[in-house]
N, CA, C and O atoms as a DFTB+ gen file, in Angstrom:
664 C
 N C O
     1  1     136.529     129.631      89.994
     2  2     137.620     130.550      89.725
     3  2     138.917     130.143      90.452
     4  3     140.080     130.110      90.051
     5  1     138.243     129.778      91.900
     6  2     139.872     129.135      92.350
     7  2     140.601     127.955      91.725
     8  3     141.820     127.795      91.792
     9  1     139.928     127.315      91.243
    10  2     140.278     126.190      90.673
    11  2     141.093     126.869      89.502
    12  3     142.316     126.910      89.627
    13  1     140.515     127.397      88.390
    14  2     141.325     127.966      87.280
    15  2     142.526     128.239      87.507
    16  3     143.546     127.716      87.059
    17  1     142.269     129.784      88.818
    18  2     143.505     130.321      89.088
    19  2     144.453     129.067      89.439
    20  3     145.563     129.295      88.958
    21  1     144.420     127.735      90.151
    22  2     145.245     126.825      89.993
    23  2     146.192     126.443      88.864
    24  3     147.398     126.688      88.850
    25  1     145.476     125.794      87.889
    26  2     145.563     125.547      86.734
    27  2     146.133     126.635      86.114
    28  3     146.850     126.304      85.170
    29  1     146.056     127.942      86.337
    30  2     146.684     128.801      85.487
    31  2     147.803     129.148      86.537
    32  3     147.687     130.327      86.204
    33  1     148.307     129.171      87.035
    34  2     149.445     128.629      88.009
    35  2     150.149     128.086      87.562
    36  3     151.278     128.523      87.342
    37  1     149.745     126.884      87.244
    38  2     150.745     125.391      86.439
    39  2     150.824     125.866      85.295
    40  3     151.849     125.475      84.737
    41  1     149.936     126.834      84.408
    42  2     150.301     127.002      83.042
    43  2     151.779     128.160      83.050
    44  3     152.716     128.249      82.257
    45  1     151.469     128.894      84.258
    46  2     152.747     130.068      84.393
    47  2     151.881     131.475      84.069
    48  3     152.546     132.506      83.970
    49  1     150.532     131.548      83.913
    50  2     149.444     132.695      84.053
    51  2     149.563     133.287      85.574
    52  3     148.710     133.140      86.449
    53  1     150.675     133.916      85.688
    54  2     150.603     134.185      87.240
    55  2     149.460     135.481      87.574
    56  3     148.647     135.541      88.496
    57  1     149.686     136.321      86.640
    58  2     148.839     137.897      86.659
    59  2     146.965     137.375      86.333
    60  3     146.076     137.978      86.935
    61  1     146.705     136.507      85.580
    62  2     145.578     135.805      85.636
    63  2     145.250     135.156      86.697
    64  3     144.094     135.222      87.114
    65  1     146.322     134.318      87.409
    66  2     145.668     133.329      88.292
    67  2     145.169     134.456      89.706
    68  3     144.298     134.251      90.552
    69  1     146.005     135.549      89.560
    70  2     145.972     136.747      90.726
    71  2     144.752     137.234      90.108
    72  3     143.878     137.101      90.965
    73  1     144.247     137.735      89.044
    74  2     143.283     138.229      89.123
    75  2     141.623     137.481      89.293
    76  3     140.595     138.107      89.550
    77  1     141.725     136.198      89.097
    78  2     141.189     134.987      89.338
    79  2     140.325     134.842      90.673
    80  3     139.139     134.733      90.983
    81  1     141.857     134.914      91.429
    82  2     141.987     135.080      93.256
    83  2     140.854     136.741      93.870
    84  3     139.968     136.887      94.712
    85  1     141.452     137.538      93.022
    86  2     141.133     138.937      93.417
    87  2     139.161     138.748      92.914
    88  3     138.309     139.522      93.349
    89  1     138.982     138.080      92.372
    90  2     137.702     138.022      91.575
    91  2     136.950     137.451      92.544
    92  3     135.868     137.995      92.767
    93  1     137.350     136.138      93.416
    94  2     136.982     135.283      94.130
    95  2     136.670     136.507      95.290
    96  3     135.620     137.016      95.683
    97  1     137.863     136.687      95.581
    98  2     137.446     138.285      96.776
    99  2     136.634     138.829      96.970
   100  3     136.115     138.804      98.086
   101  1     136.303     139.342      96.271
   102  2     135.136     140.246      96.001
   103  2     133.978     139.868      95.713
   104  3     133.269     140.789      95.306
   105  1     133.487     138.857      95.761
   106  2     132.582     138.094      95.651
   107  2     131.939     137.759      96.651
   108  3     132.856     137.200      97.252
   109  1     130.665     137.614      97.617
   110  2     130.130     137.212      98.373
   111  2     130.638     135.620      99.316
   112  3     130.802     135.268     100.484
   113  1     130.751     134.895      97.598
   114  2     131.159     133.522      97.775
   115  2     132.549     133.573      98.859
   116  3     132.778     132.844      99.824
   117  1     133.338     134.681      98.322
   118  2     134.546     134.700      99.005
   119  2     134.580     134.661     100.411
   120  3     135.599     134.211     100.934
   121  1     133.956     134.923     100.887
   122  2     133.193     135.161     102.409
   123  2     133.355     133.685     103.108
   124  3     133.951     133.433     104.156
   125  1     132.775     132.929     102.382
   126  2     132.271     131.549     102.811
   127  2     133.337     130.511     103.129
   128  3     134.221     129.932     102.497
   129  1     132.721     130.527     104.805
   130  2     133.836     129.318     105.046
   131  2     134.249     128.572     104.458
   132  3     135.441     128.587     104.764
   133  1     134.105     127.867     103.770
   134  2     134.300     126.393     103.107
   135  2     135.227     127.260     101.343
   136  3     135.707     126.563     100.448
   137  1     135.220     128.698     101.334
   138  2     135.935     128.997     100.387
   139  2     137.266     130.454     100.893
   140  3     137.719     131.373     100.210
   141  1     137.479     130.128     102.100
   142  2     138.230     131.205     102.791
   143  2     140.006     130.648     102.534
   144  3     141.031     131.175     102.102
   145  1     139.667     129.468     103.012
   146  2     141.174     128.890     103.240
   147  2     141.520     128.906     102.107
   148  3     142.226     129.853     101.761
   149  1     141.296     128.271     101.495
   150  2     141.138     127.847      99.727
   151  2     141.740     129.214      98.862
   152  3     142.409     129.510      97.872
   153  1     141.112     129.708      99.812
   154  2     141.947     131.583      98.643
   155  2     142.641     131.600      98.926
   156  3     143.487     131.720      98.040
   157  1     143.183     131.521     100.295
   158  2     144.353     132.207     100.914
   159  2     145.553     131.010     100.429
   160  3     146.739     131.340     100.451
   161  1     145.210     129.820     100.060
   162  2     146.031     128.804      99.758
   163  2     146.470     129.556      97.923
   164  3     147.619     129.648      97.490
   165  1     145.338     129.937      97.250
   166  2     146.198     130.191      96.262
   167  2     146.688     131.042      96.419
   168  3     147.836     130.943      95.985
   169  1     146.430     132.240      96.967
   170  2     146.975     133.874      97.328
   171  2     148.413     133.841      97.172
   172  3     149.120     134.508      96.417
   173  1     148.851     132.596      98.353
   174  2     149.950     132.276      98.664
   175  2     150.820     131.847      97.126
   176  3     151.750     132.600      96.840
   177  1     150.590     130.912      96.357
   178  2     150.606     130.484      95.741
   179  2     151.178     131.350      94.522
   180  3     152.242     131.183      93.926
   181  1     150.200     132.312      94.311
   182  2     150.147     133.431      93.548
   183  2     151.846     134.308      93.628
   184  3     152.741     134.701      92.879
   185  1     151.500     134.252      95.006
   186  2     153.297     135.528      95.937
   187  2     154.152     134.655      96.020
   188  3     155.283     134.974      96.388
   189  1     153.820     133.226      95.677
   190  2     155.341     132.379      95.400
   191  2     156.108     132.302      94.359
   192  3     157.332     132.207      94.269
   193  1     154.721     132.387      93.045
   194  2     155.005     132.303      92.129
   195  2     155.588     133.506      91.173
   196  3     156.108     133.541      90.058
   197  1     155.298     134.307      92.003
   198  2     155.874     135.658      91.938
   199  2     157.068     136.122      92.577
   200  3     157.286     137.314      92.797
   201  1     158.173     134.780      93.003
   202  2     159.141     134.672      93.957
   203  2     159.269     136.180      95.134
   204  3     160.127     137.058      95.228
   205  1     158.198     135.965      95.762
   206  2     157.878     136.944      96.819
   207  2     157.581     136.017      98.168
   208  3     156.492     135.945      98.737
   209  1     158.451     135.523      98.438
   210  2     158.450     134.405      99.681
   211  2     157.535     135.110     100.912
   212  3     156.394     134.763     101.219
   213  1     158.127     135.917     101.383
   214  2     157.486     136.990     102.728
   215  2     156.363     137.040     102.276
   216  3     155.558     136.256     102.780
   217  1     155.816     138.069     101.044
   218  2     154.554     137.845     100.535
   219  2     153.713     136.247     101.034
   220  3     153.145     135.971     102.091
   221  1     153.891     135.569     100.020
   222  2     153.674     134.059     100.373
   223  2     153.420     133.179     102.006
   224  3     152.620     132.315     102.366
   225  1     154.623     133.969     102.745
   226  2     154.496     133.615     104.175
   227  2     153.516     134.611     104.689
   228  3     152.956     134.122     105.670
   229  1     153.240     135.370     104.522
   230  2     152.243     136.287     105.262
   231  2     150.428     136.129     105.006
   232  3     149.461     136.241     105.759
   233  1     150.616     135.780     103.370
   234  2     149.623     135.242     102.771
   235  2     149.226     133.456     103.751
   236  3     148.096     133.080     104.063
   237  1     150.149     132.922     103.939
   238  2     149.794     131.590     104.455
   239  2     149.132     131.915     106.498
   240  3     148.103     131.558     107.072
   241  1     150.337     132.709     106.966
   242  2     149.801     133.403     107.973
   243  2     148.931     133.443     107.915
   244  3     148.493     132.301     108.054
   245  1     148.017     134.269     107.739
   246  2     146.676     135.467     107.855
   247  2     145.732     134.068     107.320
   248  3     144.562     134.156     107.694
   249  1     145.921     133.311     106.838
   250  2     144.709     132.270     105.789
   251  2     144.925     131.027     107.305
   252  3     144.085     130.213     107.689
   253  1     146.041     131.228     107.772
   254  2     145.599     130.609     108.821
   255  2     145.002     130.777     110.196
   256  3     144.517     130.008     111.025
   257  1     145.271     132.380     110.106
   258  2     144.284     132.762     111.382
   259  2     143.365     133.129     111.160
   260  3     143.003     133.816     112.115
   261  1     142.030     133.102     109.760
   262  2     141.026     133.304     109.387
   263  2     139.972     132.183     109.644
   264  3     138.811     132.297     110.037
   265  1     140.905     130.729     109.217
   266  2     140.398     129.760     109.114
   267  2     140.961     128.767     109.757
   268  3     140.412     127.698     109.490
   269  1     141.946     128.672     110.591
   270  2     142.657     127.742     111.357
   271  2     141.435     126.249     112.250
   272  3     141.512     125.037     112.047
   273  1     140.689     126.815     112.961
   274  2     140.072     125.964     113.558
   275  2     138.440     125.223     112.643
   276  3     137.890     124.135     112.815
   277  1     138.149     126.174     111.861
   278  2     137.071     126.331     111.114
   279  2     136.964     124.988     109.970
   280  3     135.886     124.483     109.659
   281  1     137.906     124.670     109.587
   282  2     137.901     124.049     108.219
   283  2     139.504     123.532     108.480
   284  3     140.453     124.279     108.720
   285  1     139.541     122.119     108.370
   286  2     140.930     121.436     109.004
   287  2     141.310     121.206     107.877
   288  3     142.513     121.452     107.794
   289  1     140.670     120.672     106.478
   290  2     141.343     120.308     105.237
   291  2     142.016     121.831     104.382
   292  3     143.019     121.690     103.683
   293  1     141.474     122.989     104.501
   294  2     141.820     124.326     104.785
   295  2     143.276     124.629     105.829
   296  3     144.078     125.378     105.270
   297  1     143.497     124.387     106.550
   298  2     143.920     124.629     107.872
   299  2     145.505     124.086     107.452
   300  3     146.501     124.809     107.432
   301  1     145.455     122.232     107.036
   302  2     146.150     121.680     106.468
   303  2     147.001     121.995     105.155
   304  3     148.075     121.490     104.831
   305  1     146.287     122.911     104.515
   306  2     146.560     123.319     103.048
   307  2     147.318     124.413     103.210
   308  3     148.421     124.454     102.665
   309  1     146.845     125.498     103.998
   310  2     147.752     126.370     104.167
   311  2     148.956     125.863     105.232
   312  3     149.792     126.750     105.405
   313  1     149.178     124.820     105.863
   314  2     150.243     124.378     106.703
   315  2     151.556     124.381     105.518
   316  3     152.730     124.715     105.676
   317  1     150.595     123.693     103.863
   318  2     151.557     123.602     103.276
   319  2     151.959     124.449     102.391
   320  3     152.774     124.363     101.472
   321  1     151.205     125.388     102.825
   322  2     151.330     126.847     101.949
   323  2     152.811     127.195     102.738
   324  3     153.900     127.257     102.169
   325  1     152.606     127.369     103.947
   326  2     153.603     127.636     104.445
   327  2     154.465     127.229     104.493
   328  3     155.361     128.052     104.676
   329  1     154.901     125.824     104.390
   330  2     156.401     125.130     104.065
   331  2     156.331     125.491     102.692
   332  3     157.534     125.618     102.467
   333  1     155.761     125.745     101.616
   334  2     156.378     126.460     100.550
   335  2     156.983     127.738     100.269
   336  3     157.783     128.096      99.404
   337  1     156.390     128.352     101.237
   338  2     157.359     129.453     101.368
   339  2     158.093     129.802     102.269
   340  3     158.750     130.822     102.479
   341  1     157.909     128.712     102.890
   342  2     159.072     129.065     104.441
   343  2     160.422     128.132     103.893
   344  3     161.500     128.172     104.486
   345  1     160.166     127.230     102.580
   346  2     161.383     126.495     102.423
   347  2     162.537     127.326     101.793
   348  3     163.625     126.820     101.520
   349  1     162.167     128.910     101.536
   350  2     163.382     129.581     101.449
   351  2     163.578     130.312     102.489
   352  3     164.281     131.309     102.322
   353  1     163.243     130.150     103.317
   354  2     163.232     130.929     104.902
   355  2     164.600     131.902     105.095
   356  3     164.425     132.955     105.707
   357  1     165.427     131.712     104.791
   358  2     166.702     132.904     104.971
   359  2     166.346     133.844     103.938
   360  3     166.925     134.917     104.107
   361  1     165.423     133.810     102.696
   362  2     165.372     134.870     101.798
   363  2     164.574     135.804     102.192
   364  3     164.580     136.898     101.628
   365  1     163.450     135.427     103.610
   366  2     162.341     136.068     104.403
   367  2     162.927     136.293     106.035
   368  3     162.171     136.844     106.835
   369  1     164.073     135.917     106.408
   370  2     164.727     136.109     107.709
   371  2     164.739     137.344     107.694
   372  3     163.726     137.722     108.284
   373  1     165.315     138.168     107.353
   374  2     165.609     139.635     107.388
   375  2     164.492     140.627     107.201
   376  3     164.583     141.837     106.994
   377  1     163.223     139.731     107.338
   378  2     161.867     140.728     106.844
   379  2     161.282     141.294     108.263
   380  3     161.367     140.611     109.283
   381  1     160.700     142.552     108.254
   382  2     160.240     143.245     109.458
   383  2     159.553     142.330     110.605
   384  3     159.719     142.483     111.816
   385  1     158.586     141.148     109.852
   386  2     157.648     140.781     110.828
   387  2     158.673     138.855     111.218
   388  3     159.396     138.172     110.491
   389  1     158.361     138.731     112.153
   390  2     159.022     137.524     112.962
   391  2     158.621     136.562     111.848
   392  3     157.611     136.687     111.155
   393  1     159.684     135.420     111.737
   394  2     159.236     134.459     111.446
   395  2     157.953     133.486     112.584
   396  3     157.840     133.587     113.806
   397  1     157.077     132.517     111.539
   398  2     156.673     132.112     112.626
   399  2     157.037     130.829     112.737
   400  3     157.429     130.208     111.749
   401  1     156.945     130.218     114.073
   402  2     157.219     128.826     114.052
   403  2     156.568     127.845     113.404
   404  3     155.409     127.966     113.005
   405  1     157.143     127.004     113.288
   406  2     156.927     126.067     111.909
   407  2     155.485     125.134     112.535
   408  3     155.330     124.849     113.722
   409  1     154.778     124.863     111.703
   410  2     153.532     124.565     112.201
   411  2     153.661     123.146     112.248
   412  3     154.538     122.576     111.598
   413  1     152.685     122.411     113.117
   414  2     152.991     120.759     113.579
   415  2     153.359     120.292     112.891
   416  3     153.692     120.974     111.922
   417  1     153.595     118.799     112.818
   418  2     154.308     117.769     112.209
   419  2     152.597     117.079     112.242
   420  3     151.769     116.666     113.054
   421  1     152.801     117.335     110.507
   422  2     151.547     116.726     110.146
   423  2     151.346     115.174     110.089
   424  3     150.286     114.648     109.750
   425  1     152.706     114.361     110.532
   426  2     152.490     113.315     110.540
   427  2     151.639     112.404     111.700
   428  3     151.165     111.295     111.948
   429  1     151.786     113.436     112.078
   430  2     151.327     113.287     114.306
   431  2     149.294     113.077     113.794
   432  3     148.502     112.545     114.572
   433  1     148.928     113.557     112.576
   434  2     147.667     113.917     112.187
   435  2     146.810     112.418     112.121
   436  3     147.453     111.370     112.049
   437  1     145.601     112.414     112.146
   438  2     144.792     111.205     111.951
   439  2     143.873     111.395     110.965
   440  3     143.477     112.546     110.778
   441  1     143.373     110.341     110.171
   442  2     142.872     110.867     108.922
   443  2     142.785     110.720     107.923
   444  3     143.575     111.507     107.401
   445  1     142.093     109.944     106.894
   446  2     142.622     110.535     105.239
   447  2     143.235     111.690     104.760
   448  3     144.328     111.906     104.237
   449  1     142.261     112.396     105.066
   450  2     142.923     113.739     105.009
   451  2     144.123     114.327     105.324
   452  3     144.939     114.946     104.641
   453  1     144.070     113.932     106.818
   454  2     145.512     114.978     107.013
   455  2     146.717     113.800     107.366
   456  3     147.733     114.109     107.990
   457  1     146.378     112.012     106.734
   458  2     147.164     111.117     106.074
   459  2     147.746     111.993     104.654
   460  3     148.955     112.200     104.547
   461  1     147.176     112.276     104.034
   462  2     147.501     113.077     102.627
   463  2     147.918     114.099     102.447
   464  3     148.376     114.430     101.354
   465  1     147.859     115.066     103.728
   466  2     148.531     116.022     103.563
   467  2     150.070     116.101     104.297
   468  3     151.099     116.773     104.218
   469  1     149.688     115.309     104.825
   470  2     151.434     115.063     105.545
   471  2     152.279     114.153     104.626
   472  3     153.508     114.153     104.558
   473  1     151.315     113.286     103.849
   474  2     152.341     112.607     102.314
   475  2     152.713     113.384     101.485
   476  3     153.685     113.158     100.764
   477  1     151.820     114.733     101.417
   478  2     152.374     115.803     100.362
   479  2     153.654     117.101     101.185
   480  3     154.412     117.926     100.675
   481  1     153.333     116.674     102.791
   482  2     154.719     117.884     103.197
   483  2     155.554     116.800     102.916
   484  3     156.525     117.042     102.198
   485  1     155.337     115.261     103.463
   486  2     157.006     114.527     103.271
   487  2     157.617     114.577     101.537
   488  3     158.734     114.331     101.082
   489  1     156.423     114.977     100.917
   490  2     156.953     114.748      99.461
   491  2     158.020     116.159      98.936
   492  3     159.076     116.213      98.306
   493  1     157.118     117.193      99.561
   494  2     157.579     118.344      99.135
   495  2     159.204     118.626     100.514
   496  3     159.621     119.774     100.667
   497  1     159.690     117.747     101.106
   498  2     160.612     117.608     101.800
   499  2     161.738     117.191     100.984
   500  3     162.756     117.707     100.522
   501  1     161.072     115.877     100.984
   502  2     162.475     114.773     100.012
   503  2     162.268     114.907      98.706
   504  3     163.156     114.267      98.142
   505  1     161.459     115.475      97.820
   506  2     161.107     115.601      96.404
   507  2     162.048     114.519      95.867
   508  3     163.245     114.592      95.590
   509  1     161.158     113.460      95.791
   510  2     161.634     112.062      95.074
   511  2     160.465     112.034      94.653
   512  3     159.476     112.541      95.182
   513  1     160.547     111.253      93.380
   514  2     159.184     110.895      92.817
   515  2     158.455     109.483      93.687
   516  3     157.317     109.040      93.527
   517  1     159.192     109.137      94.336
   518  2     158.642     107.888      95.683
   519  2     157.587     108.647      96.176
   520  3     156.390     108.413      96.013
   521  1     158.046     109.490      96.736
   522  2     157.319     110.655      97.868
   523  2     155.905     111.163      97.191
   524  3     154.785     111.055      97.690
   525  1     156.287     111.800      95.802
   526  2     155.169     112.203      95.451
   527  2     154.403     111.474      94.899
   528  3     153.240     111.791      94.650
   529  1     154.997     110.219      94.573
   530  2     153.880     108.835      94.284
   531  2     152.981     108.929      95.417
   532  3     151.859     109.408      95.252
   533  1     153.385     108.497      96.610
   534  2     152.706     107.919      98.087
   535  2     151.732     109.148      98.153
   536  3     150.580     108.797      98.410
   537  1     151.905     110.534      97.982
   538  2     150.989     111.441      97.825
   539  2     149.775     111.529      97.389
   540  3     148.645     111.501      97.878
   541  1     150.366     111.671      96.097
   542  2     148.955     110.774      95.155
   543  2     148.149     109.857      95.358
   544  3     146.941     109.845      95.120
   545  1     149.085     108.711      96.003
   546  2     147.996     107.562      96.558
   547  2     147.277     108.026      97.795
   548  3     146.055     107.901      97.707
   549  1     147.594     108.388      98.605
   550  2     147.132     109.027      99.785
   551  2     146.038     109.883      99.454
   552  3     144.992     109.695     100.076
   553  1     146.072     110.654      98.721
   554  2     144.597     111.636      98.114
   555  2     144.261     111.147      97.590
   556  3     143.138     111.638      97.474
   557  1     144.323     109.868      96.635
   558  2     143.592     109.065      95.479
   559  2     142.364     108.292      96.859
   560  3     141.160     108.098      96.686
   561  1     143.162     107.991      98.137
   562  2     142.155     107.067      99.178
   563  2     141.338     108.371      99.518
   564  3     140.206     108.111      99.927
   565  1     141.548     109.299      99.467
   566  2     140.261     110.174     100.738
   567  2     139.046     109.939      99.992
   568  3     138.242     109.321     100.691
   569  1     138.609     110.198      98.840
   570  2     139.334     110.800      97.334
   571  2     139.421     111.740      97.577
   572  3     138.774     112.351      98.427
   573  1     140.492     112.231      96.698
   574  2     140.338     113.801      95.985
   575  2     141.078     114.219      94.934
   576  3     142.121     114.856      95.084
   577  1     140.564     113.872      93.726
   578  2     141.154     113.860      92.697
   579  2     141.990     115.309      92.307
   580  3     143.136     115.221      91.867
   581  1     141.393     116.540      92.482
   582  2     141.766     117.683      92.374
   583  2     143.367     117.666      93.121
   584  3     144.403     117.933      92.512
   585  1     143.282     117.295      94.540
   586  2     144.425     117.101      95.331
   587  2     145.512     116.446      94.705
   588  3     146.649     116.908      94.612
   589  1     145.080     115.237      94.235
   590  2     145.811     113.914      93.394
   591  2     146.814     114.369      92.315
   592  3     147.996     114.122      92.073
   593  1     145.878     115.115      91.781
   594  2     146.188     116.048      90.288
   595  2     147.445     116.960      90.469
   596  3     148.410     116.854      89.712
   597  1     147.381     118.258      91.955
   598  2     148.352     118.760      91.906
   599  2     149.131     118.552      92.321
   600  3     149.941     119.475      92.231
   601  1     149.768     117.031      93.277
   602  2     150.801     116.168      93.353
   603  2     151.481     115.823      92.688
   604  3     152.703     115.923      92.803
   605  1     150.562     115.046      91.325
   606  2     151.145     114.758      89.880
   607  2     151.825     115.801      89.205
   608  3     152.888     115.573      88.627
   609  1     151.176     117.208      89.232
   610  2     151.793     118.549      89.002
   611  2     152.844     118.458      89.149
   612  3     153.639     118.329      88.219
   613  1     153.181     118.502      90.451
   614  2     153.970     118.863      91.148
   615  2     155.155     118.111      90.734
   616  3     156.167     118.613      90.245
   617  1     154.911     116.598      91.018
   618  2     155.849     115.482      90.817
   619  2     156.364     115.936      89.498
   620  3     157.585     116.087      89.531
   621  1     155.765     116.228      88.230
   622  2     156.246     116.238      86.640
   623  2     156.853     117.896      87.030
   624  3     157.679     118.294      86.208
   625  1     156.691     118.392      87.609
   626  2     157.588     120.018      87.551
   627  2     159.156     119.421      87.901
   628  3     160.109     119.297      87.132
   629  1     159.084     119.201      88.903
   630  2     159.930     118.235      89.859
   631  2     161.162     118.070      89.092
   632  3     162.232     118.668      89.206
   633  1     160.707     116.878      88.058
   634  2     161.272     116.066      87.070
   635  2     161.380     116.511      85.580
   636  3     161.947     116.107      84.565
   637  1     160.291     117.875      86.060
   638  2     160.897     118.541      84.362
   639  2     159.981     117.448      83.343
   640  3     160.543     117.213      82.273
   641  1     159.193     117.042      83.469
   642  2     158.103     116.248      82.729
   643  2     157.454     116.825      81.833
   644  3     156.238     116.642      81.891
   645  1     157.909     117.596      80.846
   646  2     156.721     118.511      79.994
   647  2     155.563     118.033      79.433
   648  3     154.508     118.627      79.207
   649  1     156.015     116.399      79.149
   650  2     155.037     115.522      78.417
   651  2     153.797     115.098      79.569
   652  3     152.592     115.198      79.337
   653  1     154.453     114.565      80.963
   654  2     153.054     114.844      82.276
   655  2     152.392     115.893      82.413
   656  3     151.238     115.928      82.841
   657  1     153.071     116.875      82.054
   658  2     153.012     118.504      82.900
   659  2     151.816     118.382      81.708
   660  3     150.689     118.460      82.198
   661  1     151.836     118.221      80.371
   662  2     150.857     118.743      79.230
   663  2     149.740     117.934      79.582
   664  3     148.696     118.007      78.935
């Protein structure tokens, strides 16, 4: 289901991909470490896409103090949950609860893994299709094709690619 709700994300199913998420919730499965971060990564996702930044930042918050030490490829994901919604950060300045400080410099990281996820914050920094190339390659080595995939996403949104995007 999380996966869908992804995919229906990229299609622009935002009220599906939320109910997707909400489905996952309630579910036993939802419980499970190895599927905690992972929600809270789309949750976020969900309140972005719903240009609800604060939403989004609070959602990345909380998914990181659930699962912060527990699950690092988790941990990582919501790092970049949070530069997605912290990259409008003055539209969430004025919100009741503090901003929080910006979480490490994932480049400092060791890893396939969190090699790939710091190719996807530098990508989602400089949004050049360079950037989100090196991304792709970077998750293509851990593997993780799923990862790979929403780089490419990402990259063809980017660029307005309808013909990648399809």
């Amino acid at each position: 289901d999380l996966a869908d709700a992804s995919l229906a994300l990229w299609r622009g199913e935002v009220d599906r991909a939320a109910v997707l998420v909400r489905r996952v919730e309630s579910t036993p499965a939802g419980g499970l470490a190895e599927v905690i971060g992972e929600r809270w990564v789309v949750r976020s996702a969900v309140d972005l896409a719903r240009d609800d930044r604060a939403a989004a930042l609070a959602s990345a918050r909380q998914g990181l103090v659930e699962c912060a030490e527990g699950d690092a490829i988790a941990h990582w994901r919501l790092v970049l949950a949070w530069w997605r919604a912290a990259a409008g950060v003055d539209a969430v300045a004025g919100s009741a609860e503090a901003p929080m400080d910006p979480p490490p410099d994932p480049v400092a990281c060791v890893g396939a893994e969190q090699a790939a996820l710091a190719a996807t914050v530098v990508a989602m920094r400089e949004r050049s299709s360079l950037s989100w190339a090196a991304a792709v390659s970077a998750w293509a080595e851990v593997p993780a094709p799923l990862e790979a995939l929403r780089c490419r996403l990402a990259a063809s949104a980017e660029a307005r690619d309808l013909h990648e995007l399809d």
